[in-house]
C-alpha positions, -999 to 999 in steps of 0.1 A, spaced: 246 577 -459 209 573 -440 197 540 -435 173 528 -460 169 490 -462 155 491 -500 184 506 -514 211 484 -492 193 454 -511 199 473 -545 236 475 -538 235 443 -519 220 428 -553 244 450 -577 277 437 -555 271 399 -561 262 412 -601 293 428 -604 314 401 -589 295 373 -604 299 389 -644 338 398 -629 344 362 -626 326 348 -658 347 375 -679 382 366 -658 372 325 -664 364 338 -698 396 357 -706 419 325 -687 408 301 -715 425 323 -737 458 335 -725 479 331 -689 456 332 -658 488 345 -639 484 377 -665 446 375 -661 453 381 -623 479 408 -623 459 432 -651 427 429 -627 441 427 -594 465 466 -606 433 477 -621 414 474 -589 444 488 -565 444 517 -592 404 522 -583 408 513 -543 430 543 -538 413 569 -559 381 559 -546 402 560 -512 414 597 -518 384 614 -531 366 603 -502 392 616 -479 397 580 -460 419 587 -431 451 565 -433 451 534 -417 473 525 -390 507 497 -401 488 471 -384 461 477 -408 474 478 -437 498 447 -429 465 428 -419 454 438 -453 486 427 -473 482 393 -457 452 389 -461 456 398 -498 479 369 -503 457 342 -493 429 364 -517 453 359 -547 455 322 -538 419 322 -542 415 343 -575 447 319 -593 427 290 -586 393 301 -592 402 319 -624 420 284 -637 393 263 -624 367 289 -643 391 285 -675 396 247 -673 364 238 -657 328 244 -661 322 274 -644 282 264 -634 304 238 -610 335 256 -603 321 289 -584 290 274 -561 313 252 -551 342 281 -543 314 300 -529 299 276 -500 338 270 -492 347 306 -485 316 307 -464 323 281 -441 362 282 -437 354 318 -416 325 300 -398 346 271 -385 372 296 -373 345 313 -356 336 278 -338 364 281 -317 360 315 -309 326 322 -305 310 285 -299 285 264 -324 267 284 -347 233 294 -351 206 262 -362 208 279 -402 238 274 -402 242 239 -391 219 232 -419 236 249 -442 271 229 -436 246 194 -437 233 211 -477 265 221 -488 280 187 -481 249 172 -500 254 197 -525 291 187 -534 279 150 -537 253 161 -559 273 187 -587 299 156 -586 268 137 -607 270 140 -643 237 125 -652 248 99 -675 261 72 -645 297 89 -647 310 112 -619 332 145 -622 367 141 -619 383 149 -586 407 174 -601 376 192 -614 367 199 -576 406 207 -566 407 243 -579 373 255 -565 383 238 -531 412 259 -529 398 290 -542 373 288 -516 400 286 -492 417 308 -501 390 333 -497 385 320 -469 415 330 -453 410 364 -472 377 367 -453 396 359 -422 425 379 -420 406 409 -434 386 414 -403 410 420 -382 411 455 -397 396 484 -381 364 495 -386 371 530 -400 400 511 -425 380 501 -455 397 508 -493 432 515 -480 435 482 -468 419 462 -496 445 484 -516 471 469 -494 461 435 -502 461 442 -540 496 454 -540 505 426 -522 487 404 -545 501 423 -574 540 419 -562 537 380 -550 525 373 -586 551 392 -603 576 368 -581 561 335 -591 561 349 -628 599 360 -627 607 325 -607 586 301 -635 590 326 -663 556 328 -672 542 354 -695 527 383 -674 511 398 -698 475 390 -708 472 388 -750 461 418 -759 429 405 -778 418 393 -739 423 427 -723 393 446 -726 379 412 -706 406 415 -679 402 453 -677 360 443 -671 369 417 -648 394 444 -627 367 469 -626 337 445 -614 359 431 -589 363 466 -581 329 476 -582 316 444 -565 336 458 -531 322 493 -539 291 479 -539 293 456 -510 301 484 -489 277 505 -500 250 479 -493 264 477 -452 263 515 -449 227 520 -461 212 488 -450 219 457 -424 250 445 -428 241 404 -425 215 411 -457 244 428 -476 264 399 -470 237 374 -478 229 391 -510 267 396 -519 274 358 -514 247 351 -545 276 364 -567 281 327 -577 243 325 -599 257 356 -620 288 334 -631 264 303 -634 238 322 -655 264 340 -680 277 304 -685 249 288 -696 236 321 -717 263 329 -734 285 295 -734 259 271 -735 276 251 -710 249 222 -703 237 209 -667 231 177 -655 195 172 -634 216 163 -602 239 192 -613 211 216 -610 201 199 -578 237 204 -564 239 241 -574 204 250 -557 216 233 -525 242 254 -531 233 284 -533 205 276 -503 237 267 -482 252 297 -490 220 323 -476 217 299 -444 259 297 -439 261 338 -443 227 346 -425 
Protein backbone atom coordinates (compact mmCIF):
# COMPACT_ATOMS: atom_id res chain seq x y z
CA UNK A 1 0.00 0.00 0.00
CA UNK A 2 1.57 3.68 -1.03
CA UNK A 3 2.09 6.06 1.60
CA UNK A 4 -0.66 8.48 2.02
CA UNK A 5 -0.79 10.24 5.46
CA UNK A 6 -4.72 11.20 5.07
CA UNK A 7 -5.84 7.80 4.80
CA UNK A 8 -3.24 6.35 7.71
CA UNK A 9 -5.26 8.85 9.95
CA UNK A 10 -8.60 7.34 8.67
CA UNK A 11 -7.56 3.94 9.69
CA UNK A 12 -5.53 5.31 12.51
CA UNK A 13 -9.04 6.93 13.67
CA UNK A 14 -11.24 3.72 12.60
CA UNK A 15 -8.66 1.30 14.85
CA UNK A 16 -9.25 3.23 18.24
CA UNK A 17 -13.28 3.30 16.99
CA UNK A 18 -13.36 -0.23 16.58
CA UNK A 19 -11.59 -1.12 19.79
CA UNK A 20 -13.16 1.57 21.78
CA UNK A 21 -17.13 0.24 20.77
CA UNK A 22 -15.29 -3.52 21.21
CA UNK A 23 -14.80 -2.80 24.71
CA UNK A 24 -18.10 -0.92 25.60
CA UNK A 25 -20.04 -3.98 24.02
CA UNK A 26 -17.60 -6.73 25.90
CA UNK A 27 -18.10 -4.38 29.38
CA UNK A 28 -21.67 -4.36 28.12
CA UNK A 29 -22.19 -8.10 27.64
CA UNK A 30 -19.98 -8.95 31.23
CA UNK A 31 -22.73 -7.26 33.25
CA UNK A 32 -24.85 -9.87 32.00
CA UNK A 33 -23.29 -13.28 31.96
CA UNK A 34 -19.49 -14.79 32.84
CA UNK A 35 -16.64 -12.41 31.72
CA UNK A 36 -14.49 -15.64 31.52
CA UNK A 37 -17.28 -16.64 28.62
CA UNK A 38 -17.21 -13.07 27.38
CA UNK A 39 -13.41 -13.55 26.84
CA UNK A 40 -13.19 -16.93 25.19
CA UNK A 41 -16.26 -16.25 22.47
CA UNK A 42 -14.22 -12.97 21.44
CA UNK A 43 -10.82 -13.86 21.88
CA UNK A 44 -11.94 -17.57 19.17
CA UNK A 45 -13.74 -15.15 17.12
CA UNK A 46 -10.80 -13.03 16.50
CA UNK A 47 -8.10 -16.09 16.07
CA UNK A 48 -10.91 -17.40 13.64
CA UNK A 49 -10.42 -13.82 11.67
CA UNK A 50 -6.34 -13.48 12.40
CA UNK A 51 -5.79 -16.57 10.36
CA UNK A 52 -8.14 -16.13 7.47
CA UNK A 53 -7.15 -12.67 7.13
CA UNK A 54 -3.53 -14.35 7.51
CA UNK A 55 -4.13 -16.90 4.55
CA UNK A 56 -5.84 -14.75 2.04
CA UNK A 57 -3.08 -12.48 2.22
CA UNK A 58 -0.55 -15.14 1.68
CA UNK A 59 1.53 -14.20 5.12
CA UNK A 60 4.59 -16.24 5.02
CA UNK A 61 4.85 -18.43 8.30
CA UNK A 62 6.49 -17.10 11.07
CA UNK A 63 9.45 -18.67 12.48
CA UNK A 64 8.79 -20.92 16.38
CA UNK A 65 10.38 -18.03 18.03
CA UNK A 66 7.71 -15.91 16.62
CA UNK A 67 5.00 -17.41 17.24
CA UNK A 68 6.15 -18.50 20.97
CA UNK A 69 6.82 -14.70 21.43
CA UNK A 70 3.28 -14.30 20.34
CA UNK A 71 1.66 -17.04 22.61
CA UNK A 72 3.34 -15.24 25.54
CA UNK A 73 2.69 -12.38 24.94
CA UNK A 74 -0.99 -13.44 24.44
CA UNK A 75 -1.20 -14.52 28.00
CA UNK A 76 -0.29 -11.42 29.64
CA UNK A 77 -3.07 -9.85 26.82
CA UNK A 78 -5.79 -12.13 28.35
CA UNK A 79 -4.77 -10.87 31.77
CA UNK A 80 -5.53 -7.63 30.58
CA UNK A 81 -8.94 -8.31 28.66
CA UNK A 82 -10.25 -10.46 32.19
CA UNK A 83 -9.66 -7.58 34.14
CA UNK A 84 -10.67 -4.79 31.93
CA UNK A 85 -13.84 -6.67 30.77
CA UNK A 86 -14.82 -7.18 34.76
CA UNK A 87 -13.75 -3.81 35.66
CA UNK A 88 -16.01 -2.39 32.48
CA UNK A 89 -18.89 -4.75 33.88
CA UNK A 90 -18.49 -3.86 37.58
CA UNK A 91 -17.19 -0.45 37.21
CA UNK A 92 -17.99 2.69 35.38
CA UNK A 93 -16.52 2.25 32.27
CA UNK A 94 -15.88 6.40 31.69
CA UNK A 95 -13.18 5.57 34.71
CA UNK A 96 -12.21 2.04 34.08
CA UNK A 97 -10.64 2.29 30.39
CA UNK A 98 -8.58 5.92 30.53
CA UNK A 99 -7.24 4.66 33.36
CA UNK A 100 -6.31 1.00 31.63
CA UNK A 101 -5.19 3.05 28.81
CA UNK A 102 -2.39 5.55 30.27
CA UNK A 103 -1.24 2.23 32.20
CA UNK A 104 -0.53 0.13 29.04
CA UNK A 105 1.23 3.13 27.74
CA UNK A 106 3.69 3.66 30.26
CA UNK A 107 4.45 0.06 31.50
CA UNK A 108 6.32 -0.37 27.76
CA UNK A 109 7.86 3.20 28.27
CA UNK A 110 9.50 2.33 31.56
CA UNK A 111 10.86 -0.89 30.13
CA UNK A 112 12.29 1.16 27.44
CA UNK A 113 14.10 3.47 30.24
CA UNK A 114 16.41 0.90 30.86
CA UNK A 115 17.06 0.09 27.50
CA UNK A 116 17.03 3.11 25.60
CA UNK A 117 17.66 5.89 28.42
CA UNK A 118 14.99 8.83 29.68
CA UNK A 119 12.39 9.53 27.30
CA UNK A 120 11.61 12.32 25.18
CA UNK A 121 10.33 15.85 27.28
CA UNK A 122 6.40 14.77 26.09
CA UNK A 123 6.67 12.13 27.61
CA UNK A 124 7.97 13.16 30.89
CA UNK A 125 4.91 15.24 30.95
CA UNK A 126 2.76 12.87 30.13
CA UNK A 127 3.83 10.40 33.25
CA UNK A 128 3.57 13.93 35.57
CA UNK A 129 -0.59 14.26 33.77
CA UNK A 130 -1.45 10.81 34.06
CA UNK A 131 -0.47 10.70 37.72
CA UNK A 132 -2.62 13.92 38.16
CA UNK A 133 -5.09 12.36 36.18
CA UNK A 134 -5.61 9.27 38.51
CA UNK A 135 -5.87 11.63 41.51
CA UNK A 136 -8.33 13.45 39.73
CA UNK A 137 -11.02 10.42 38.22
CA UNK A 138 -10.61 9.18 42.07
CA UNK A 139 -12.88 12.61 42.86
CA UNK A 140 -16.50 11.97 42.90
CA UNK A 141 -17.66 15.51 43.18
CA UNK A 142 -19.70 15.15 46.13
CA UNK A 143 -16.53 15.19 48.89
CA UNK A 144 -16.42 11.26 48.68
CA UNK A 145 -13.57 9.42 46.74
CA UNK A 146 -13.75 6.21 44.45
CA UNK A 147 -13.12 3.07 46.06
CA UNK A 148 -9.66 1.65 45.71
CA UNK A 149 -11.00 -1.66 44.29
CA UNK A 150 -12.62 0.50 41.56
CA UNK A 151 -9.05 1.35 40.35
CA UNK A 152 -7.65 -2.43 40.95
CA UNK A 153 -9.02 -3.89 37.75
CA UNK A 154 -8.04 -1.07 35.29
CA UNK A 155 -4.52 -1.15 37.03
CA UNK A 156 -4.09 -4.59 36.11
CA UNK A 157 -5.60 -4.48 32.82
CA UNK A 158 -3.29 -1.91 31.88
CA UNK A 159 -0.65 -4.07 32.89
CA UNK A 160 -1.40 -6.56 31.48
CA UNK A 161 -1.41 -4.94 28.18
CA UNK A 162 1.40 -3.71 28.99
CA UNK A 163 3.29 -6.80 29.04
CA UNK A 164 1.17 -7.62 25.85
CA UNK A 165 2.71 -4.58 24.22
CA UNK A 166 6.02 -5.80 25.42
CA UNK A 167 6.46 -9.23 24.58
CA UNK A 168 4.80 -8.60 21.18
CA UNK A 169 7.62 -6.64 19.79
CA UNK A 170 9.93 -8.93 19.96
CA UNK A 171 8.41 -10.41 16.85
CA UNK A 172 9.74 -9.92 13.52
CA UNK A 173 8.86 -7.41 11.36
CA UNK A 174 7.40 -9.46 8.43
CA UNK A 175 5.29 -11.67 11.47
CA UNK A 176 2.07 -9.67 11.86
CA UNK A 177 -1.48 -11.81 12.02
CA UNK A 178 0.11 -15.21 12.55
CA UNK A 179 1.50 -14.20 15.68
CA UNK A 180 -1.41 -12.25 17.13
CA UNK A 181 -3.19 -15.60 16.15
CA UNK A 182 -0.66 -17.26 18.36
CA UNK A 183 -1.51 -15.29 21.20
CA UNK A 184 -5.26 -15.82 20.87
CA UNK A 185 -4.91 -19.51 20.98
CA UNK A 186 -2.95 -19.14 23.72
CA UNK A 187 -5.43 -16.91 25.33
CA UNK A 188 -8.16 -19.18 24.26
CA UNK A 189 -6.54 -22.48 25.98
CA UNK A 190 -5.30 -20.70 29.34
CA UNK A 191 -8.99 -19.67 29.85
CA UNK A 192 -10.40 -22.96 29.11
CA UNK A 193 -7.88 -24.22 32.10
CA UNK A 194 -8.91 -21.63 34.70
CA UNK A 195 -12.67 -22.50 33.67
CA UNK A 196 -12.19 -26.40 34.03
CA UNK A 197 -10.03 -25.76 37.38
CA UNK A 198 -12.91 -23.14 39.06
CA UNK A 199 -15.81 -24.62 37.13
CA UNK A 200 -17.04 -21.66 35.74
CA UNK A 201 -19.57 -21.53 33.01
CA UNK A 202 -17.68 -20.92 29.65
CA UNK A 203 -20.32 -20.16 27.83
CA UNK A 204 -21.60 -16.67 27.40
CA UNK A 205 -25.91 -16.62 27.73
CA UNK A 206 -26.96 -16.80 24.56
CA UNK A 207 -29.16 -13.50 24.80
CA UNK A 208 -25.33 -11.74 25.25
CA UNK A 209 -23.84 -13.32 22.14
CA UNK A 210 -24.52 -11.20 19.32
CA UNK A 211 -22.52 -8.51 21.83
CA UNK A 212 -19.55 -10.94 22.35
CA UNK A 213 -19.52 -11.85 18.67
CA UNK A 214 -19.34 -7.55 18.05
CA UNK A 215 -16.93 -7.27 20.59
CA UNK A 216 -14.66 -10.37 18.86
CA UNK A 217 -14.93 -8.80 15.53
CA UNK A 218 -13.94 -5.06 16.70
CA UNK A 219 -11.20 -6.39 18.57
CA UNK A 220 -10.44 -7.98 15.37
CA UNK A 221 -10.98 -5.11 13.23
CA UNK A 222 -9.26 -2.66 15.66
CA UNK A 223 -5.75 -4.67 14.81
CA UNK A 224 -6.79 -4.78 11.13
CA UNK A 225 -7.11 -1.34 11.29
CA UNK A 226 -4.11 -0.46 13.34
CA UNK A 227 -2.01 -2.04 10.88
CA UNK A 228 -3.41 -0.70 8.12
CA UNK A 229 -2.93 2.83 9.55
CA UNK A 230 1.27 1.99 9.95
CA UNK A 231 1.47 0.75 6.36
CA UNK A 232 -0.17 3.76 4.69
CA UNK A 233 0.90 6.46 7.05
CA UNK A 234 3.61 7.14 9.99
CA UNK A 235 3.58 4.62 12.25
CA UNK A 236 3.96 6.99 15.75
CA UNK A 237 0.53 8.88 14.39
CA UNK A 238 -1.19 5.37 13.97
CA UNK A 239 -0.23 4.66 17.34
CA UNK A 240 -1.28 7.98 18.76
CA UNK A 241 -4.55 7.85 17.12
CA UNK A 242 -5.04 4.00 18.06
CA UNK A 243 -4.39 4.84 21.84
CA UNK A 244 -7.73 7.33 21.69
CA UNK A 245 -9.67 4.00 21.70
CA UNK A 246 -10.49 4.78 25.40
CA UNK A 247 -12.98 8.11 24.36
CA UNK A 248 -15.12 5.53 22.12
CA UNK A 249 -15.75 3.36 25.34
CA UNK A 250 -16.24 6.73 27.43
CA UNK A 251 -18.59 8.30 24.90
CA UNK A 252 -20.94 5.00 24.33
CA UNK A 253 -21.17 5.00 28.14
CA UNK A 254 -22.48 8.09 28.77
CA UNK A 255 -24.82 7.94 25.37
CA UNK A 256 -26.26 4.98 25.66
CA UNK A 257 -25.93 4.13 29.62
CA UNK A 258 -26.21 7.42 30.92
CA UNK A 259 -23.43 6.77 33.23
CA UNK A 260 -22.98 10.46 34.92
CA UNK A 261 -19.40 12.37 35.44
CA UNK A 262 -18.21 14.16 38.16
CA UNK A 263 -16.47 17.84 37.18
CA UNK A 264 -13.03 16.46 38.52
CA UNK A 265 -13.98 13.17 36.74
CA UNK A 266 -14.08 15.01 33.45
CA UNK A 267 -10.92 16.76 34.54
CA UNK A 268 -9.17 13.35 35.24
CA UNK A 269 -10.28 11.74 31.95
CA UNK A 270 -9.01 14.86 29.74
CA UNK A 271 -5.59 14.66 31.51
CA UNK A 272 -6.06 11.44 30.50
CA UNK A 273 -6.38 11.11 27.42
CA UNK A 274 -3.72 14.30 26.97
CA UNK A 275 -1.29 11.81 28.78
CA UNK A 276 -2.02 9.23 26.54
CA UNK A 277 -1.08 11.46 22.93
CA UNK A 278 2.24 12.84 24.84
CA UNK A 279 3.19 9.03 26.48
CA UNK A 280 2.62 7.29 22.74
CA UNK A 281 4.00 10.38 20.63
Amino acid sequence: MSNSPLLGIGFGLAAALSWGTGDYAAGLASRRTNVYGVVIVSQFVGLVLLSTLALLLAEPVPTPTDLVWGAIAGLGGTTGLVALYHGLATGPMGITAPIAAVVSVILPLLFGLFLEGLPAPPQLLGFGLALCAVWFITRTGDGSRIKVRVLVLPLVAGLGFGVFLILIDHVSAAAVLWPLAAARVASVLALLVVVLVTRQQARPAAGQMLLVLMAGVCDTGGNAFYALAASAGRLDIAAVLGSLYPAATVLLARLILKERISRPQGVGLALAMIAVLLIAA
